[in-house]
C-alpha positions as CSV (number, residue, x, y, z in Angstrom):
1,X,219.1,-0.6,-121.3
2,X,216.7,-0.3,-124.5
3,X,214.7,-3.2,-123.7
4,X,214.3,-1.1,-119.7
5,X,213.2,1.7,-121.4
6,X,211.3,0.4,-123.4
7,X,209.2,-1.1,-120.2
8,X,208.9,1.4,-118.6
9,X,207.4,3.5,-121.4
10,X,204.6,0.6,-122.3
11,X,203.8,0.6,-118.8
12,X,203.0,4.5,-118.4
13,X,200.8,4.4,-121.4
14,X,199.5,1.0,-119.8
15,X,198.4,3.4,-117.0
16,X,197.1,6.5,-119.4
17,X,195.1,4.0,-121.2
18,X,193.6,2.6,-117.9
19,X,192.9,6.3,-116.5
20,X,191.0,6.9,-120.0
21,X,188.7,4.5,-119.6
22,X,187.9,5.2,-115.9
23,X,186.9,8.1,-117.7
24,X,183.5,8.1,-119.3
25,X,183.1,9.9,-122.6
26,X,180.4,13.0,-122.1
27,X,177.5,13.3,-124.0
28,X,176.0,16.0,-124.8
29,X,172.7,17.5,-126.9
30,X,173.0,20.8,-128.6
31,X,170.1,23.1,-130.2
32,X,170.9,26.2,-131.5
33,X,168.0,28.8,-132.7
34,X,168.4,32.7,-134.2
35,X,166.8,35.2,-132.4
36,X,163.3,33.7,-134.1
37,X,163.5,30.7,-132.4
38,X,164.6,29.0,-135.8
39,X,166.9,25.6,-136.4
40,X,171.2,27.0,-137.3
41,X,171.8,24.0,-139.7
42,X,175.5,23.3,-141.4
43,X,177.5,24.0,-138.5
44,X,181.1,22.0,-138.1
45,X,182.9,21.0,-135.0
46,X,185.1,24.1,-135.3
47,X,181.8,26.4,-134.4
48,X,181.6,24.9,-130.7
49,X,183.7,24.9,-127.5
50,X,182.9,23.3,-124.5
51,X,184.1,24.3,-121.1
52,X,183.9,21.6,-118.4
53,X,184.3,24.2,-114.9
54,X,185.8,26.7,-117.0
55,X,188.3,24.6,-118.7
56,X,188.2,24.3,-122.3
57,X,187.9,20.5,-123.7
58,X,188.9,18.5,-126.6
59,X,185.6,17.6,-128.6
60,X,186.2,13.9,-129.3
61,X,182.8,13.1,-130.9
62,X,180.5,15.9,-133.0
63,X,177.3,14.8,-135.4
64,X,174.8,17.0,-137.0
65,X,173.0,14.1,-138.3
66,X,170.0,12.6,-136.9
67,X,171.1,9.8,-134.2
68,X,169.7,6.1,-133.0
69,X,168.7,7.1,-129.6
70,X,167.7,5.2,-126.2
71,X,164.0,6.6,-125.7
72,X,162.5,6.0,-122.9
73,X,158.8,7.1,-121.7
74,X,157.5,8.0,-118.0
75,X,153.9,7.7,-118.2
76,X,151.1,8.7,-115.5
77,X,148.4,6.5,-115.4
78,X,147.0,8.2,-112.3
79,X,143.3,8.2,-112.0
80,X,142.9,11.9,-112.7
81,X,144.1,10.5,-116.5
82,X,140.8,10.0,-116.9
83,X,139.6,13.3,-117.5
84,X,138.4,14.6,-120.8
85,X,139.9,11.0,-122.1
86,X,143.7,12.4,-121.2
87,X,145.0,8.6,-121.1
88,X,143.9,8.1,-124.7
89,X,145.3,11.6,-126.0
90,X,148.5,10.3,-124.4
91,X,148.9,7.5,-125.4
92,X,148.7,9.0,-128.3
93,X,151.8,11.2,-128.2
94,X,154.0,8.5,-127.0
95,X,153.3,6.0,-129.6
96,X,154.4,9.3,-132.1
97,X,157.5,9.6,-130.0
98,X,158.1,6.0,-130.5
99,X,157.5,6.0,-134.4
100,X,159.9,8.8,-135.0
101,X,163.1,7.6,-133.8
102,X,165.8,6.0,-136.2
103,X,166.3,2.7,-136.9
104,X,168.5,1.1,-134.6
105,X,167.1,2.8,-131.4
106,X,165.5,1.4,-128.1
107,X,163.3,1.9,-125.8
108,X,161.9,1.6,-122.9
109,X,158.6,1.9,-120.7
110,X,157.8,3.4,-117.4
111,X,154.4,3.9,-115.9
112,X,153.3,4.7,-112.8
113,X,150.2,5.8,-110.5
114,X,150.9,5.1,-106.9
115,X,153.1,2.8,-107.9
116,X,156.0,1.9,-110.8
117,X,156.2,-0.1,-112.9
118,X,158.6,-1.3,-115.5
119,X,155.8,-2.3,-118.3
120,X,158.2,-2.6,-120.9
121,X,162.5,-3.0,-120.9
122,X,164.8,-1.9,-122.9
123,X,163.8,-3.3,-126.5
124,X,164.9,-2.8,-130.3
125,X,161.1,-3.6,-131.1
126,X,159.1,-0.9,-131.6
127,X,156.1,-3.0,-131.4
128,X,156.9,-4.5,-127.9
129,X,157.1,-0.8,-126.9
130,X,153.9,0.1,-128.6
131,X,151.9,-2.8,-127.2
132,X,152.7,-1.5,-123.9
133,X,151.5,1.3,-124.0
134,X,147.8,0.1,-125.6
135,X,147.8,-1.8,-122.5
136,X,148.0,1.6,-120.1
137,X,144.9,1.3,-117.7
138,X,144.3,3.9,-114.9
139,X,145.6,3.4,-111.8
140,X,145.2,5.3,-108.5
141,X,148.2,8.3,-107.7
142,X,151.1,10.0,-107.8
143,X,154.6,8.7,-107.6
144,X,156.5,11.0,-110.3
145,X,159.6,11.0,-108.1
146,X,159.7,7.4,-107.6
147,X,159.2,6.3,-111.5
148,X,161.8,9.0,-113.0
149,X,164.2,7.6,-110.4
150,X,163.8,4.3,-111.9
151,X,163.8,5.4,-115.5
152,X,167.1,6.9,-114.8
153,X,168.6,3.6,-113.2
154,X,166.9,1.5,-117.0
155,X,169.1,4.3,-118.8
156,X,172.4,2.6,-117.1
157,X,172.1,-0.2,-119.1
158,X,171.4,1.3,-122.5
159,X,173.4,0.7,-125.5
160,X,173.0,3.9,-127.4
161,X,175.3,7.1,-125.7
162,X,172.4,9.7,-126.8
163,X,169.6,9.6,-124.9
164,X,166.3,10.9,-124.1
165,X,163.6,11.0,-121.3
166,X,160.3,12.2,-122.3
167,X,158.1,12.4,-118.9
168,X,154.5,12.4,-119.8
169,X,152.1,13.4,-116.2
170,X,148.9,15.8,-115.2
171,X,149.0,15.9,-111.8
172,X,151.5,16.6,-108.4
173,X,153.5,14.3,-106.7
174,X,152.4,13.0,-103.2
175,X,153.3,9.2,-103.1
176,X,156.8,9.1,-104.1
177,X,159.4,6.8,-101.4
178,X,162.1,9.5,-102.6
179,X,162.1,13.5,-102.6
180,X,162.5,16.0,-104.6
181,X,166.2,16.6,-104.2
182,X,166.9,12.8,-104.6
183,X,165.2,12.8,-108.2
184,X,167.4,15.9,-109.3
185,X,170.5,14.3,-107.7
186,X,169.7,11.9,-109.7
187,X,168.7,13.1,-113.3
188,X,172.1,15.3,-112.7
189,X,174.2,12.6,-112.5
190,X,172.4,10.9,-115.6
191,X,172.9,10.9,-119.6
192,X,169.6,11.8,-120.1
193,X,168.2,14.4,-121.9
194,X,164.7,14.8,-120.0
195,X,161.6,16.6,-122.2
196,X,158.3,16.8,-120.1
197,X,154.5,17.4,-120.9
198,X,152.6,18.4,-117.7
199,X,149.2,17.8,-119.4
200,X,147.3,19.4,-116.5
201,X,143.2,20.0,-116.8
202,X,141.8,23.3,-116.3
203,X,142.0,24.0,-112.5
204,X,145.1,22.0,-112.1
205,X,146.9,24.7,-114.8
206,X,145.3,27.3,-112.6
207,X,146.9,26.3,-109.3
208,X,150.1,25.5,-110.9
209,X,150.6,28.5,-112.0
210,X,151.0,30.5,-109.2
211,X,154.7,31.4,-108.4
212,X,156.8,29.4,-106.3
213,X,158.6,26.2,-105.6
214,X,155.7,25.0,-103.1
215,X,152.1,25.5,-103.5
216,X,149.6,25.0,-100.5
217,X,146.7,22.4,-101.6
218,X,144.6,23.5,-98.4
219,X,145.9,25.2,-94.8
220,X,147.5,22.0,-94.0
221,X,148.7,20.3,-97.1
222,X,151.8,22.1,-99.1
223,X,153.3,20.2,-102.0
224,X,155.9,20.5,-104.9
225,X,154.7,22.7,-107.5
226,X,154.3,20.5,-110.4
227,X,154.9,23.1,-113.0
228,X,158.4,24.3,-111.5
229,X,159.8,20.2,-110.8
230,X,158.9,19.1,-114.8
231,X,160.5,22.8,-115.6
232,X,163.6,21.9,-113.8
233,X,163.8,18.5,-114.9
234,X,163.8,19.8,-118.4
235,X,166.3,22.5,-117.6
236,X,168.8,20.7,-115.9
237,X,169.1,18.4,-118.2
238,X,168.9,20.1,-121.6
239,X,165.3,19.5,-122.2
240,X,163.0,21.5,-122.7
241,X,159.3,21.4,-120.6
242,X,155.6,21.6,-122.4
243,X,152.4,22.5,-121.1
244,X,149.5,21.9,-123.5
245,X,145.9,22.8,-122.5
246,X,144.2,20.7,-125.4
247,X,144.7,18.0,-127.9
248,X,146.3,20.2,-130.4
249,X,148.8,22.1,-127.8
250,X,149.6,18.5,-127.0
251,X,150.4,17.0,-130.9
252,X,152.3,20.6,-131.4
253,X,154.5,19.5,-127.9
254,X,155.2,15.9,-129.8
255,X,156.6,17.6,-132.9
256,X,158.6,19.7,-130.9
257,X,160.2,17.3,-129.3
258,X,160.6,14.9,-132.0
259,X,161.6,17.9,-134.2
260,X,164.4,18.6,-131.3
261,X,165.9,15.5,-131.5
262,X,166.5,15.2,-134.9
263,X,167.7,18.3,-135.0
264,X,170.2,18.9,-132.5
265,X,173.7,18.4,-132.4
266,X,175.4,16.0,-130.7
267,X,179.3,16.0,-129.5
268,X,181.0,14.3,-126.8
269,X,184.3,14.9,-124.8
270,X,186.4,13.1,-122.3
271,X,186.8,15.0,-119.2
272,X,190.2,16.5,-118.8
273,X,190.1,17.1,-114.6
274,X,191.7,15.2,-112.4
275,X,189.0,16.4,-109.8
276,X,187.2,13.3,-107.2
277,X,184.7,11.6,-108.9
278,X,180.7,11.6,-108.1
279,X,181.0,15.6,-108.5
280,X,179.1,18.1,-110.0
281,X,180.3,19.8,-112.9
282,X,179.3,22.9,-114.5
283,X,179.0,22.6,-118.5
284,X,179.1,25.0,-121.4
285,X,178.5,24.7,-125.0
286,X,179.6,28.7,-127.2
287,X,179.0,28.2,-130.6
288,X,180.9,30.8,-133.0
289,X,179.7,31.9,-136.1
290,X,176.6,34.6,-135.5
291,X,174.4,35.4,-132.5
292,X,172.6,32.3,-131.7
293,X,170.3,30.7,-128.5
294,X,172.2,27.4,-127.4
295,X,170.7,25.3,-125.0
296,X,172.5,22.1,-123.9
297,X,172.5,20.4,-120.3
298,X,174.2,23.1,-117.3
299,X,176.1,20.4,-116.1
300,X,176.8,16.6,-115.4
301,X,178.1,14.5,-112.2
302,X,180.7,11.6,-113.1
């Protein structure tokens, strides 16, 4: 009878253990400013709560030091790059981005005109990653859409859980295979923490300022506002968006972001619902402790 119930009890933690990990362990990035916009430092575990739908969860992972991260880098090389030597300036920022990170992160290396392409994969060498990007040429459009997509897709096979997208493009999309609403199916559903630098030239930063999701290019061409798709990139995924009208705007962007990530905090949970998979959740980081701004990712698909 002992030796049956003894079974029967390996068997159903067997089956917890097996429903854990179906389960992947959520991570998520945490800043959280006074009412000055300035880093709150020395906070523990006990200061946050997370709420997955409502429902309070179990923190399983928390850090407030400075993490190895998966970095990986969209890049425009469109032809309008070429104005007032853009492509150099950013090339520029993302070598910085690349030289900040901790040892023991990778990278990776999207670029894109017209087309994508996959100029460098996921690498440990920081060199590999920098050579790629000396080797940026212009190309001809647009296909923002089409190369986040695919940086998203590089991010699946990454080996560090905290992770970051920094989107680096001056213009609007119009060759992209995919839409709109298929990127931010996508960057909802992904780890990724998504920063973007829409380093537009003069006239561009005019017309993309102008309110609304769509913006009319002439009386029979409407597109995408570029300004509000890298804004909600950046928002939906806990980023934050940049918009730099000169070279120093643009270095000040970089230390922002690298700043950011250094910073933040990280924690993880395992989701407690029993809901159907491939659904959104909503997500929501309280800190205790004082009045403070905390902005993490609004939600997560799994």
């Amino acid at each position: 009878m002992k030796t049956k119930q003894l079974l029967i009890a390996m068997l159903l933690l067997a089956g917890q253990e097996t429903l854990r990990v179906k389960v992947s362990l959520v991570t998520v990035g945490v800043r959280v400013t006074d009412s000055r916009g300035r880093e709150i430092q020395g906070l523990r575990a006990e200061n946050f709560s997370v709420f997955d739908d409502g429902a309070a969860q179990k923190i399983e992972f928390f850090s407030s030091e400075e993490q190895a991260i998966t970095l990986g880098v969209v890049f425009d090389r469109s032809f309008s790059m070429a104005y007032n030597q853009k492509l150099d300036r950013a090339k520029d920022a993302a070598r910085a981005l690349v030289r900040s990170t901790r040892v023991g992160s990778e990278f990776f290396y999207v670029t894109f005109d017209d087309k994508v392409k996959l100029a460098a994969d996921l690498t440990s060498e920081r060199q590999r990653m920098e050579a790629a990007i000396d080797q940026t040429a212009l190309g001809g459009g647009t296909s923002l859409y089409d190369a986040v997509i695919e940086a998203l897709s590089i991010s699946k096979r990454a080996q560090q859980p905290k992770q970051a997208l920094v989107v680096i493009s001056d213009g609007a999309d119009q060759h992209s295979t995919h839409k709109l609403q298929e990127m931010m199916g996508a960057v909802r559903g992904a780890e990724m923490q998504i920063y973007t630098i829409g380093y537009f030239g003069p006239e561009e930063d005019k017309l993309f300022r102008t309110p609304g999701a769509r913006i009319a290019l002439n009386e029979y061409h409407e597109i995408d506002n570029p300004r509000v798709v890298l804004e909600n990139l950046a928002r939906d995924s806990g980023g934050e968006a940049y918009f730099p009208r000169n070279d120093q705007e643009l270095v000040r962007a970089v230390e922002r972001i690298i700043n950011d990530l250094r910073t933040q905090y990280t924690l993880a949970f395992y989701p407690q619902s029993s809901e159907a998979a491939n659904r959104y959740h909503q997500l929501r980081v309280d800190v205790r402790g004082g009045k403070y701004n905390v902005r993490a990712r609004p939600g997560y698909t799994q």
